[in-house]
FILO-284764 format. One record per residue: residue in one letter; x, y, z of N, C-alpha, C, CB in turn. Coordinates in steps of 0.05 Angstrom, whole numbers, plus 5000, padded with zeros to 4 digits. Glycine has a CB too. Layout:
BEGIN
AXYZXYZXYZXYZ
...
This chain:
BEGIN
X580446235645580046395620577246525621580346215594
X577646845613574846915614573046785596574547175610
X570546925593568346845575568446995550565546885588
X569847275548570847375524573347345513570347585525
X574847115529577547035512576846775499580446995532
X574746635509573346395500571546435478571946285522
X570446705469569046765449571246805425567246985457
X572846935435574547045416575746825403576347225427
X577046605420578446345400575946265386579946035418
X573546375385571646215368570446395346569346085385
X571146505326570646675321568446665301572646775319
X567846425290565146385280563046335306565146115258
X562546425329560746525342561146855357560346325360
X562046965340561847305347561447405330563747455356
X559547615334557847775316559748005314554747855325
X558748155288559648365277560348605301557448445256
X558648655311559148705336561748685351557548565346
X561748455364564748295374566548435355564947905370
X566848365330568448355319569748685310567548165301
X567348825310568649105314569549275334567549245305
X568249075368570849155385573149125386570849125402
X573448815379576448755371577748955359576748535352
X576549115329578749145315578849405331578749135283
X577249575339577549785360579749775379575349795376
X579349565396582349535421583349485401582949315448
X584649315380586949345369587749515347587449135363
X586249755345587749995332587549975297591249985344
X585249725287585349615261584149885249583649305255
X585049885216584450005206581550135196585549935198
X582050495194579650615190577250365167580650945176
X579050275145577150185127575749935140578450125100
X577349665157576749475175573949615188579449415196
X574149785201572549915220570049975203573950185233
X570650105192567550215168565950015153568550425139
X567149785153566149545143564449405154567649405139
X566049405190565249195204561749405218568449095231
X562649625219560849835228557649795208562650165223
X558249715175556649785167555249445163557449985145
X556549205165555649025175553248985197557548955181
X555049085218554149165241549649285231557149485251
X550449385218548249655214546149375194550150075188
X546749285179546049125158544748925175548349025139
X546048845198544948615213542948635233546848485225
X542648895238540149045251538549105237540549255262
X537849235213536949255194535149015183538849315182
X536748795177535048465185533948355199535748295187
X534848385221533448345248531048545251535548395273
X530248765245528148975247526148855224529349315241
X527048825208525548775184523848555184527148755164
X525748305200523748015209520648065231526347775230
X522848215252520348405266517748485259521148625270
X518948475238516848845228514548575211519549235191
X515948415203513848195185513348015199514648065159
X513947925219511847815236509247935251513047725252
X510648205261507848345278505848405259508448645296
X507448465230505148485200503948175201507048545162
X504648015208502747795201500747715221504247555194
X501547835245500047795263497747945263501147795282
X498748155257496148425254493648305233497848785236
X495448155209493748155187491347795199496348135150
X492547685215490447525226487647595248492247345239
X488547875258486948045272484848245258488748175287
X485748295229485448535219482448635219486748525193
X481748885228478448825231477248895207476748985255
X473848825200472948775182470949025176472148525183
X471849195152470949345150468749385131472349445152
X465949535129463649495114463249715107461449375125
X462949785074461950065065459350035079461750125030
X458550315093455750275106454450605107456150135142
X455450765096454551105101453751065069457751405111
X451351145076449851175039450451435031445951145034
X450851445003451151724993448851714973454251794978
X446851974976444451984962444652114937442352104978
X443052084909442952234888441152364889443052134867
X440952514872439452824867436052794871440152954828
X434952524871432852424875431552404899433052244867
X433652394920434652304935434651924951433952514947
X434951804928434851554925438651564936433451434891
X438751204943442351154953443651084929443050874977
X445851294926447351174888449551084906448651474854
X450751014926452450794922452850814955455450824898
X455150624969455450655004458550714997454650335030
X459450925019461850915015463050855045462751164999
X465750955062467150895077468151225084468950665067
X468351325111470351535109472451435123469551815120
X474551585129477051545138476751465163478651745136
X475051515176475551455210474151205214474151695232
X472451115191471350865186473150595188470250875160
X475750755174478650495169479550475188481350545152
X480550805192483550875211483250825237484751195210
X480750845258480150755279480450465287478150815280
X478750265272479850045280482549935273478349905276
X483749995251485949935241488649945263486050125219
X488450285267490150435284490350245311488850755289
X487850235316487650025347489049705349483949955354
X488349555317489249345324492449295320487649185312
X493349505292496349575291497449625319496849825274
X496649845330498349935367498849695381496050135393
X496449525379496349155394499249115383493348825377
X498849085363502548935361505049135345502348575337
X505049485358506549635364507749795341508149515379
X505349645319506449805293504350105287506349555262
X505950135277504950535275505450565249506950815295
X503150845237502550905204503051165209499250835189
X503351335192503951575178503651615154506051625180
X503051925143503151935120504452265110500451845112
X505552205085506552495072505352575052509152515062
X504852795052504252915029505653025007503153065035
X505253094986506453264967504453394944508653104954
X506653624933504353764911505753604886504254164907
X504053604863505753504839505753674819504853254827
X507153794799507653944785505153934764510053884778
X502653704760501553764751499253854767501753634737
X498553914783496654024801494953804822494754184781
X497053584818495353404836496453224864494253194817
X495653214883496253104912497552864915493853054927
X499252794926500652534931500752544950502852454923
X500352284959500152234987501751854993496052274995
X503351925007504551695017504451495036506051745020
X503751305041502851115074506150975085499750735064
X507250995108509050925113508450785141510751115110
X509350505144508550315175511050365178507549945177
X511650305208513650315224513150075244513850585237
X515450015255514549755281515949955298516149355282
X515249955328516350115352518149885371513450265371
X520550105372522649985385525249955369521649735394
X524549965343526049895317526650115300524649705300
X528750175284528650425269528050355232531950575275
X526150095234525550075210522750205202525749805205
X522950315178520250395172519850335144519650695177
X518150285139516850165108514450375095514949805114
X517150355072514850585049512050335041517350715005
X509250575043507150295034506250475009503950175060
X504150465006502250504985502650804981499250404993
X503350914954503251214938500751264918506051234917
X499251404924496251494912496251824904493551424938
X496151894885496052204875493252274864498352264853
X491952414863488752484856489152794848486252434887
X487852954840487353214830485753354862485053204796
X485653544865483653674888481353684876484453964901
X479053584896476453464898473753764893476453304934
X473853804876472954134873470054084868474554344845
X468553764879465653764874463653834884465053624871
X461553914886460454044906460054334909461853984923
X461854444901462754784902463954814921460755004904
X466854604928467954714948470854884941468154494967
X471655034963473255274959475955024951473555534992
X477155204950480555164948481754954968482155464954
X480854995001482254875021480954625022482555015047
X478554715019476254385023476554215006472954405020
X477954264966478254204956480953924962477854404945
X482454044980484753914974484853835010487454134956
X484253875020483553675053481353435042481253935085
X478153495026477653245015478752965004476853315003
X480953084983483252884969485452834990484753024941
X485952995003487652875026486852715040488353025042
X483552665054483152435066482152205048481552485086
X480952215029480551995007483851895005479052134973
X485952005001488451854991489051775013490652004976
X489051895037490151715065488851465075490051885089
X486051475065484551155082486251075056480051055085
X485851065028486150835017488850795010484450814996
X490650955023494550835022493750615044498051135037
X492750735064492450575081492050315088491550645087
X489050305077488150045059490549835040486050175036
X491750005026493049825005495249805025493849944971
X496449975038499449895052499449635079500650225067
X496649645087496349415103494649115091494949535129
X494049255061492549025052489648925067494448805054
X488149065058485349155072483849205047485549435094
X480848965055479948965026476949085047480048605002
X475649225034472449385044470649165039471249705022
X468249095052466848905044464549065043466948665059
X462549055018459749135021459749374996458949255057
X461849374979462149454950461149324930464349474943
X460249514911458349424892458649434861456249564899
X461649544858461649664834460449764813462249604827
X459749444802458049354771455749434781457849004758
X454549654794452149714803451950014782452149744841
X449350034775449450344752447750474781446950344707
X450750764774449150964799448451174777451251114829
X445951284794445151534781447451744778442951654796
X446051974764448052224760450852134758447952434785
X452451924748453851884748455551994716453451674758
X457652234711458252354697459652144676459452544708
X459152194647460451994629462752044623459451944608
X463752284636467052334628469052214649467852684628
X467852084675468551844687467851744703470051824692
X469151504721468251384739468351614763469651124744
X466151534789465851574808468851544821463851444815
X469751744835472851764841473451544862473752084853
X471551594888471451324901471551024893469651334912
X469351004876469850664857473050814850466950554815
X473250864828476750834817478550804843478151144799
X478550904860480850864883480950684901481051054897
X478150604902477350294918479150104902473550184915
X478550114873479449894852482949914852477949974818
X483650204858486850154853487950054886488650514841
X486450134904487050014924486749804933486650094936
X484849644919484549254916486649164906482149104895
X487149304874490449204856491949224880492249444827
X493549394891495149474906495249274934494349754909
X494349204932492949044967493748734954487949094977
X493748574935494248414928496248314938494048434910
X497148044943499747924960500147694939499047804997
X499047644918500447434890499447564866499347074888
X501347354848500447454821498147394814501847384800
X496647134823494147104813492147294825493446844815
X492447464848490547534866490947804840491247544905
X493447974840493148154826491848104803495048254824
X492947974789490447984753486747914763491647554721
X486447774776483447654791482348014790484047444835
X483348084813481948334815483148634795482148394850
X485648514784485548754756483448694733488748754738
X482348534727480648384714477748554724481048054721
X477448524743475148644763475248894761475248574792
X477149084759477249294760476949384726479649364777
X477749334705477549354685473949304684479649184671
X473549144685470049104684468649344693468848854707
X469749374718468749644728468449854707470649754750
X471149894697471650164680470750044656474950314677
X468849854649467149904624468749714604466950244612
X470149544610471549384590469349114585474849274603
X469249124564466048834550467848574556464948844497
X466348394566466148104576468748004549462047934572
X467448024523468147914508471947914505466248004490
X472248324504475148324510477048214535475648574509
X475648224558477048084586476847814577475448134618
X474747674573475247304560478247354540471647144530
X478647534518481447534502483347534517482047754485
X483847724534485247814558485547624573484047994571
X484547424592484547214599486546934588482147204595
X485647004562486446714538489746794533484246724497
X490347014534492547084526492547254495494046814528
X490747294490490847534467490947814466489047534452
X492947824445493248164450490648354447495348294427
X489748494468488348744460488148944471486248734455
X487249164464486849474472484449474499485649684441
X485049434522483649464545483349864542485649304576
X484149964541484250204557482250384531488050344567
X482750304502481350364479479150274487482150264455
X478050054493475049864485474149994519475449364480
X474250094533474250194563471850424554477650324579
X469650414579468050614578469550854591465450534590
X470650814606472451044623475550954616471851034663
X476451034595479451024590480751084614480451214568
X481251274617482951444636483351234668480751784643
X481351204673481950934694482350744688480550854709
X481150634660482950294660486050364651481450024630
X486650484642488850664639490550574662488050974641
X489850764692491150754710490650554729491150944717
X488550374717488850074726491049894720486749924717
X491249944689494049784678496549934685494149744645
X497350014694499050144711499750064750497850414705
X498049994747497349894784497749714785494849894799
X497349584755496949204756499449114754495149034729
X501549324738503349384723505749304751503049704708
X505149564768507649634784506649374810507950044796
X504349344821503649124840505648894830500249034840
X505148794805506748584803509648454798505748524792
X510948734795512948744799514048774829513448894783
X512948914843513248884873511948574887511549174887
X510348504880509648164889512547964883506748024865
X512547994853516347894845518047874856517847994832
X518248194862520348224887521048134911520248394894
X518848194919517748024948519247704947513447974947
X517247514924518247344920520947244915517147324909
X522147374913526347364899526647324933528847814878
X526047564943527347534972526847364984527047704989
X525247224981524247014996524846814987521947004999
């Protein structure tokens, strides 16, 4: 007896696979077929996906350590804060991801209200799985006096390090927040702090990690000791009202919002 008539009397050891050659040589029906086909597809699909979260865990034991270190000077020319550019992340990042074969991308879009979205998507190679990561939208960057194109290539690379950041979970070390920078406009935060902060929420892998640093990020945007202790305790109050910069604690509680519902998720499947 062959080795595939010996599989076949066993049919709790043949895969979806097996089982849709069978119904193939025997002529089984279109719907049999489309079932077993999409099985088939479902079980690859799982198998890619385990893949794909292990070489993520491996990466994230490698992950290299990155330090705001490029000073940005105020009008004094004293240092109002350190920031990071993109090739600061994406270089080492890019290098230690390739080590274990996973690959990043990103999309863009325009938004009907005049502002940039930008998408981070990992992939593992060899596999046809790819994972939507981190979605960041900003207005074009018009500070400075720059034109139209500079405007919106600026916000294009600010939103790509930090999908990036949040989609591999990559925290910057050598940030300062609660630090008062000069010239700093009262109609809001420094765009970098705000996107550092949504990209910490975002980067979070539990619920406690997310509130810890939504908490932190609210501080940032000017929320008093006294309301985060309420906040804390479990009492209701107006974070985004009592906020020196509404508009970002705003879209902090929103980050804190959707992170933790995706941590949840995570968790169910697991």
């Amino acid at each position: 007896m062959t080795d595939t008539s010996l599989q076949r009397t066993n049919p709790a050891a043949m895969t979806p696979m097996d089982l849709l050659q069978v119904a193939i040589e025997k002529e089984g029906s279109i719907d049999v077929i489309e079932r077993l086909a999409k099985l088939q597809f479902d079980m690859l699909d799982r198998e890619d996906r385990i893949k794909f979260r292990q070489a993520m865990t491996q990466f994230k034991a490698e992950m290299p350590k990155v330090i705001r270190s490029r000073s940005v000077p105020g009008k004094d020319g004293n240092e109002r804060y350190k920031v990071v550019a993109l090739e600061d992340v994406a270089d080492p990042v890019m290098k230690t991801l390739l080590k274990h074969h996973i690959t990043y991308r990103y999309k863009s879009d325009y938004l009907p209200d005049g502002k940039i979205k930008v998408t981070c998507f990992l992939a593992l190679e060899g596999t046809a799985y790819e994972e939507q990561g981190a979605t960041l939208a900003a207005p074009p960057d018009t500070s400075g006096g720059k034109d139209a194109l500079k405007a919106v290539g600026s916000t294009t690379s600010y939103l790509e390090k930090y999908t990036l950041m949040a989609s591999v979970g990559m925290h910057v070390y050598g940030s300062d927040p609660e630090a008062v920078i000069p010239d700093q406009p009262e109609e809001g935060m420094d765009e970098g702090t705000a996107l550092d902060c949504i990209a910490s929420i975002e980067s979070a892998a539990s619920e406690d990690e997310v509130w810890d640093r939504y908490i932190e990020c609210l501080r940032t945007a000017g929320v008093p000791d006294n309301i985060l202790a309420d906040l804390n305790a479990g009492k209701p109050v107006n974070v985004v009202d009592s906020a020196k910069y509404p508009k970002e604690a705003k879209t902090f509680v929103e980050a804190k919002n959707n992170q933790l519902k995706k941590v949840k998720k995570q968790q169910v499947r697991r």
